[in-house]
N, CA, C and O atoms as a printed pandas DataFrame, in Angstrom:
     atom_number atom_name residue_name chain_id  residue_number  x_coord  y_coord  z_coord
0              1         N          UNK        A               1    0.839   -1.166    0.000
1              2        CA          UNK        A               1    0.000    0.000    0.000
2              3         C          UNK        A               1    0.893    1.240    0.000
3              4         O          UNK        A               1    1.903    1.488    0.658
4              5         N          UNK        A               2    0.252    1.934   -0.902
5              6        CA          UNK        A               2    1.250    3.154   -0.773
6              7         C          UNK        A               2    0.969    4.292    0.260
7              8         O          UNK        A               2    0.375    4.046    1.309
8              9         N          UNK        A               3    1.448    5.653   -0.090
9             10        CA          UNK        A               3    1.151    7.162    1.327
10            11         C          UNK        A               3   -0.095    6.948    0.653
11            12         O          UNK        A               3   -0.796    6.148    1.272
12            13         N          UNK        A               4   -0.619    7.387   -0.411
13            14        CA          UNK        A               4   -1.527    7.838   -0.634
14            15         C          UNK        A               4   -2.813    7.159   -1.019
15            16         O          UNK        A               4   -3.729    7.518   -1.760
16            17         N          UNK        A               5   -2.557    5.746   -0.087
17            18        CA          UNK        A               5   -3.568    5.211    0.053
18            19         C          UNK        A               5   -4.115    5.495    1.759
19            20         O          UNK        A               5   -5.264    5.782    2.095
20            21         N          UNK        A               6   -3.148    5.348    2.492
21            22        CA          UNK        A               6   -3.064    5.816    4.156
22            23         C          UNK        A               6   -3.473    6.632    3.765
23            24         O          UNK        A               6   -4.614    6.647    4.228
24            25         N          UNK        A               7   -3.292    7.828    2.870
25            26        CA          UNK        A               7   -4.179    9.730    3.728
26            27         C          UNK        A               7   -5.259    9.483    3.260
27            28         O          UNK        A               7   -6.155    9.999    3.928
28            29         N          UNK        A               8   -5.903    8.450    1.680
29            30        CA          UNK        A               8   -7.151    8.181    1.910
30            31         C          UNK        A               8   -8.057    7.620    2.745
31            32         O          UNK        A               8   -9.270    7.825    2.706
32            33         N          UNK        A               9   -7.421    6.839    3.578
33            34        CA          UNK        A               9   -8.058    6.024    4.219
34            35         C          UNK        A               9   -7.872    7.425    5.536
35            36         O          UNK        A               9   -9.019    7.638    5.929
36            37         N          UNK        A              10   -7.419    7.860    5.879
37            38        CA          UNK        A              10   -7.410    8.611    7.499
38            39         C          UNK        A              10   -8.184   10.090    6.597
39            40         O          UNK        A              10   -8.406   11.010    7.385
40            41         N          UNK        A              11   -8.468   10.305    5.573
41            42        CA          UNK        A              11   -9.145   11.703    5.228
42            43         C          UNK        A              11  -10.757   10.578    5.518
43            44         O          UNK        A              11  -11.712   11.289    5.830
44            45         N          UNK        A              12  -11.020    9.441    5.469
45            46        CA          UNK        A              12  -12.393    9.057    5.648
46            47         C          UNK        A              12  -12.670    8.603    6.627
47            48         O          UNK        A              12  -13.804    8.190    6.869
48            49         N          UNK        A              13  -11.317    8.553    7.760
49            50        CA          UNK        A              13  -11.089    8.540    8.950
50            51         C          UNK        A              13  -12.464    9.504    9.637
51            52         O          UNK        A              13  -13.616    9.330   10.033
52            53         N          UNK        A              14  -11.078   11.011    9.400
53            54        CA          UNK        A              14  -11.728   12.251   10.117
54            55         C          UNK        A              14  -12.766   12.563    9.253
55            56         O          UNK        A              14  -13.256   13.578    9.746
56            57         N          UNK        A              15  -13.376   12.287    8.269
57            58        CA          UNK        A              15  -14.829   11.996    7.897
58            59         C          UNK        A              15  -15.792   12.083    8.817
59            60         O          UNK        A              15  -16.578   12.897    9.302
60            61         N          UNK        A              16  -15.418   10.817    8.902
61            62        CA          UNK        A              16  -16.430    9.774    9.991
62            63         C          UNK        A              16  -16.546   10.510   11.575
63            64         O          UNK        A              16  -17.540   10.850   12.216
64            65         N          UNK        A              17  -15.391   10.573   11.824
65            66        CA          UNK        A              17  -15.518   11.316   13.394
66            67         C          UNK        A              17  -15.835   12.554   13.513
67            68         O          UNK        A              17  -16.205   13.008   14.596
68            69         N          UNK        A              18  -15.734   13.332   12.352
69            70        CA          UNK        A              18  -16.921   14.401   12.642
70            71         C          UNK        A              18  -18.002   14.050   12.206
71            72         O          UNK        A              18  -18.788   14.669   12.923
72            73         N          UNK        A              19  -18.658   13.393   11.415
73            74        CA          UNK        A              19  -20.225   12.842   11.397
74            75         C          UNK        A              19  -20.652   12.714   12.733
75            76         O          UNK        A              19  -21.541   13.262   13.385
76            77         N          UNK        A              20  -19.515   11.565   13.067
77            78        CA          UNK        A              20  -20.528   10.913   14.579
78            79         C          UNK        A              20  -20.189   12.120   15.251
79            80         O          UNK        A              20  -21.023   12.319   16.134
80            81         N          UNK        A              21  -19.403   12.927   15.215
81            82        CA          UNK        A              21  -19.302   13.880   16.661
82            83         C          UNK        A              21  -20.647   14.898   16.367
83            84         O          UNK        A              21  -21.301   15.113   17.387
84            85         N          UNK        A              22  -21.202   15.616   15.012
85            86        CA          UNK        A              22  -22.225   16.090   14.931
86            87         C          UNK        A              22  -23.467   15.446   15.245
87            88         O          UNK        A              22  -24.536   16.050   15.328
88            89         N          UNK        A              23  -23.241   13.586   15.507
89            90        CA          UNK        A              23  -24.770   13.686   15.657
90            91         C          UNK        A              23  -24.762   13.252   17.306
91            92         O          UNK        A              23  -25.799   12.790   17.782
92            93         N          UNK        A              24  -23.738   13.395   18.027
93            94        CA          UNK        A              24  -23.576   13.255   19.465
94            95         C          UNK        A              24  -24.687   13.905   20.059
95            96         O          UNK        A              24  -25.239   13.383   21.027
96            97         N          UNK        A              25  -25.184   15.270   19.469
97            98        CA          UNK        A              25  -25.916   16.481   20.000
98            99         C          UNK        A              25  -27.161   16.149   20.114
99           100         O          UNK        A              25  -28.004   16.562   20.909
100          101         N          UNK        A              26  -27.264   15.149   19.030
101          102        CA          UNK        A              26  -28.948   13.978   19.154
102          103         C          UNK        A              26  -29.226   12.449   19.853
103          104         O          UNK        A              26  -30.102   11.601   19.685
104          105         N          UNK        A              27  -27.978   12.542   20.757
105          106        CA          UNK        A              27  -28.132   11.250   21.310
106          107         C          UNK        A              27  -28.308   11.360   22.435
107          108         O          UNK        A              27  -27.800   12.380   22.901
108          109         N          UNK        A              28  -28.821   10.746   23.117
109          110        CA          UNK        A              28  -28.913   11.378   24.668
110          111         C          UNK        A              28  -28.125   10.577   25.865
111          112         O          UNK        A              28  -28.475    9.402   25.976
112          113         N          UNK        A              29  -27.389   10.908   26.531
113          114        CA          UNK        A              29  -26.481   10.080   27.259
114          115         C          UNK        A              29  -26.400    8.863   28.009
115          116         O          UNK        A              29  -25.382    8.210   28.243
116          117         N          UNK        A              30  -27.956    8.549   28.476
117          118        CA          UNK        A              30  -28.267    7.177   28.515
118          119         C          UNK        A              30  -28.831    6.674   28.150
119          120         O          UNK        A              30  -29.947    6.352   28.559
120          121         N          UNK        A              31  -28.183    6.324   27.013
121          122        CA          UNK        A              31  -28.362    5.350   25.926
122          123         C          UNK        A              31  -27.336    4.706   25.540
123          124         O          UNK        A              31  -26.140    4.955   25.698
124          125         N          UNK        A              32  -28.146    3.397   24.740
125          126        CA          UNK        A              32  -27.378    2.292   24.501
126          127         C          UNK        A              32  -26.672    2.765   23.354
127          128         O          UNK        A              32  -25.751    1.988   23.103
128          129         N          UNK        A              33  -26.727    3.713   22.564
129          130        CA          UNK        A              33  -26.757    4.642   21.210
130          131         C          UNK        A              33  -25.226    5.258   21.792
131          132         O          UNK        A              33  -24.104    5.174   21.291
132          133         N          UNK        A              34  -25.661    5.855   22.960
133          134        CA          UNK        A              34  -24.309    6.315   23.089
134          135         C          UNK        A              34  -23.300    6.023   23.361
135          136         O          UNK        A              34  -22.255    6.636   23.140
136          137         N          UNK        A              35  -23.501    4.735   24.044
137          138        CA          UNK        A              35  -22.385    3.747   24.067
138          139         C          UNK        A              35  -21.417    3.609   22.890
139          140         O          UNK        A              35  -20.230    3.915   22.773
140          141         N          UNK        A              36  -22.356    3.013   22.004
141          142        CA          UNK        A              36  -21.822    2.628   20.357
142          143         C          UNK        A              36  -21.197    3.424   20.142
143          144         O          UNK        A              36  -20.010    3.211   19.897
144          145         N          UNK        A              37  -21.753    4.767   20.139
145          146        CA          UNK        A              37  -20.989    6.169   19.441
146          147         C          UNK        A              37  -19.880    6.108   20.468
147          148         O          UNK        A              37  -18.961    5.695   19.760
148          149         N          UNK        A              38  -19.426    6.237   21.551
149          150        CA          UNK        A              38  -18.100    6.275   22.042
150          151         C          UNK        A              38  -17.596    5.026   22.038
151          152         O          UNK        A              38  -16.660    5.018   22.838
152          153         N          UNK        A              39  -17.781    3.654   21.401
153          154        CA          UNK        A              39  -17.040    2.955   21.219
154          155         C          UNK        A              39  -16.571    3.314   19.472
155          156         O          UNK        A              39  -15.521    3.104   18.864
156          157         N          UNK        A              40  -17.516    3.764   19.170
157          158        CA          UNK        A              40  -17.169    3.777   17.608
158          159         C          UNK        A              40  -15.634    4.918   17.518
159          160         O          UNK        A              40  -14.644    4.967   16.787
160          161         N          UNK        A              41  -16.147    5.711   18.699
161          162        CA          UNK        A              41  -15.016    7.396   18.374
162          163         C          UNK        A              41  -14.281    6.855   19.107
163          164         O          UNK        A              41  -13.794    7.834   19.671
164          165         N          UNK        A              42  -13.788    5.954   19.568
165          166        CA          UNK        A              42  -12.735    4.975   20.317
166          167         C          UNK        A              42  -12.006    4.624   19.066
167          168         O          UNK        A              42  -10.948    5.198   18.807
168          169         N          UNK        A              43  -12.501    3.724   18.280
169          170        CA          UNK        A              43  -12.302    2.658   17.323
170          171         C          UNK        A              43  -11.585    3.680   15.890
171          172         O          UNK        A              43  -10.493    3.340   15.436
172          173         N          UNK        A              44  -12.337    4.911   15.293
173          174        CA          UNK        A              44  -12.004    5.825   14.903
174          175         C          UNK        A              44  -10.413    6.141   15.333
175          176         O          UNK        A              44   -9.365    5.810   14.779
176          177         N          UNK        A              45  -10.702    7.023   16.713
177          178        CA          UNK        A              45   -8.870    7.476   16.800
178          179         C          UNK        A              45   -7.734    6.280   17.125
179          180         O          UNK        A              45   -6.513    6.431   17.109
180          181         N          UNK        A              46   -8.404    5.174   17.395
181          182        CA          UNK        A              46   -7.275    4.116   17.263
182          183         C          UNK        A              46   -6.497    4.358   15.820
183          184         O          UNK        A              46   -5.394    4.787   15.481
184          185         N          UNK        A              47   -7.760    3.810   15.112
185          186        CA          UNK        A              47   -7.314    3.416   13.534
186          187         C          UNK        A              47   -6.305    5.033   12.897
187          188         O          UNK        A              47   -5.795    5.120   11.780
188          189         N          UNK        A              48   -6.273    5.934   13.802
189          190        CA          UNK        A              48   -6.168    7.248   13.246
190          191         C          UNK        A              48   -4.602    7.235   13.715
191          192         O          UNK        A              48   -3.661    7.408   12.940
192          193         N          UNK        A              49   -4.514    7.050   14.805
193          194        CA          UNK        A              49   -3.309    7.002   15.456
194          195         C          UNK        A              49   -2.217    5.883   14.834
195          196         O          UNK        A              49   -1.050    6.043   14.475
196          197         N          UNK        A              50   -2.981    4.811   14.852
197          198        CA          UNK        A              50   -2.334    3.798   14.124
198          199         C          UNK        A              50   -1.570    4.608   12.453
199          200         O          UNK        A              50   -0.379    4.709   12.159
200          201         N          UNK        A              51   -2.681    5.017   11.727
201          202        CA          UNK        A              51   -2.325    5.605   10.248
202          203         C          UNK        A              51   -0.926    6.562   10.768
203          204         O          UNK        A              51    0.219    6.266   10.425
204          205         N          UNK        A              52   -1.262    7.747   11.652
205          206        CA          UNK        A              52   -0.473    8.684   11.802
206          207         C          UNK        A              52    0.970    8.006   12.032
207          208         O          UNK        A              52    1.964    8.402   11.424
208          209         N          UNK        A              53    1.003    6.855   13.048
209          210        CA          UNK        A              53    2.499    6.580   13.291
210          211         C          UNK        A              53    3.006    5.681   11.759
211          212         O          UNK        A              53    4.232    5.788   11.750
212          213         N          UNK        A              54    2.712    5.138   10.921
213          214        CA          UNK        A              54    3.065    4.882    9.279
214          215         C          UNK        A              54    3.211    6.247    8.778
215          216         O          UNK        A              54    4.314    6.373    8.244
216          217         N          UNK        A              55    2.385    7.509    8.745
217          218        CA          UNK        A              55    3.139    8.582    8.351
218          219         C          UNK        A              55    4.257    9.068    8.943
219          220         O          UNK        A              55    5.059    9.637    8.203
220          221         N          UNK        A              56    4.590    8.952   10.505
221          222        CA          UNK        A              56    5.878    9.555   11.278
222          223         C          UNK        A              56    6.750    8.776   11.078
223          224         O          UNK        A              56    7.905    9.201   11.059
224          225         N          UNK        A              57    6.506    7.479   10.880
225          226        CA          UNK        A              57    7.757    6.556   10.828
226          227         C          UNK        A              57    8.157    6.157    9.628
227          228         O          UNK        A              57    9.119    5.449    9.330
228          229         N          UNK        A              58    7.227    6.737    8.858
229          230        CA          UNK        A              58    7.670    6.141    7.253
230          231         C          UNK        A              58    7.558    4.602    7.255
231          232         O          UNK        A              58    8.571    3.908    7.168
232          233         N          UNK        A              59    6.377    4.096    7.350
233          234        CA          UNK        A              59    6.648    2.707    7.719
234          235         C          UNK        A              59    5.502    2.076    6.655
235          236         O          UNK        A              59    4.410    2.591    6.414
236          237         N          UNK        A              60    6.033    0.831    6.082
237          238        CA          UNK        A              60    5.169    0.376    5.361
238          239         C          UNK        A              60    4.632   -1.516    5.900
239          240         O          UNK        A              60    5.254   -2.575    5.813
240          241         N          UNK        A              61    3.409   -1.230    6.367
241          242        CA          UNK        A              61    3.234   -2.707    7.525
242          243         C          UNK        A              61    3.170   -3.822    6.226
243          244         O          UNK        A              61    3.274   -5.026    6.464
244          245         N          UNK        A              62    3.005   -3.355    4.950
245          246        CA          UNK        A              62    2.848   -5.051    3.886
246          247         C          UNK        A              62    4.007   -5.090    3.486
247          248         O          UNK        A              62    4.143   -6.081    2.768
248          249         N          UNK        A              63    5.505   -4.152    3.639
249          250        CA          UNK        A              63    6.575   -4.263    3.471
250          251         C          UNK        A              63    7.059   -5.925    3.151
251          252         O          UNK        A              63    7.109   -6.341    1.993
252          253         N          UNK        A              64    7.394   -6.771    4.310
253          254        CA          UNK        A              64    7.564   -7.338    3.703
254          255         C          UNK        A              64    6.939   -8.657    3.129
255          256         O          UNK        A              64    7.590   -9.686    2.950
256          257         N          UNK        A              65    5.397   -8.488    2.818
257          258        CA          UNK        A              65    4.492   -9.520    2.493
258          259         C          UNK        A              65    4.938   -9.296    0.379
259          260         O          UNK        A              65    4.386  -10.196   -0.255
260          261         N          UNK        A              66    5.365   -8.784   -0.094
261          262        CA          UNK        A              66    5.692   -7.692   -0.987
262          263         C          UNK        A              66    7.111   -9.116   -1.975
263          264         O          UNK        A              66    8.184   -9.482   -1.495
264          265         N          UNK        A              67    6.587   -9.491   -3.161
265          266        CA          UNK        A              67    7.721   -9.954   -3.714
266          267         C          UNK        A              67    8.479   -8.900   -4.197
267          268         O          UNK        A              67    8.271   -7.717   -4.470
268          269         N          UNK        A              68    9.644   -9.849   -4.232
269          270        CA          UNK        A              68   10.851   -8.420   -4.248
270          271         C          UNK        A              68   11.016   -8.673   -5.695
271          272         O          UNK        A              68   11.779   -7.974   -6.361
């Protein structure tokens, strides 16, 4: 996979986490709804953090699945 498949994938990242963070304002806090949504905005900045350290480290994780 190349960079510019990572910034696609983390530009639909922060997509997503502002969707769900706009519809936070319609969920009401006890709820089972809101659970999801903070497991989801959990699951979100994992995957985000994860992308970001392949951009800081220059790192490619299918490196070496990759015939040479």
């Amino acid at each position: 996979m190349n960079l510019q498949f990572w910034k696609g994938i983390m530009i639909v990242c922060v997509l997503l986490l502002l969707f769900l963070g706009a519809s936070v304002a319609f969920v009401e806090t006890d709820s089972a709804t809101f659970v999801i949504t903070v497991l989801a905005a959990i699951h979100l900045l994992a995957a985000m953090a994860i992308i970001s350290s392949f951009f800081y480290f220059d790192w490619d994780p299918f490196d070496p699945f990759r015939p040479d």
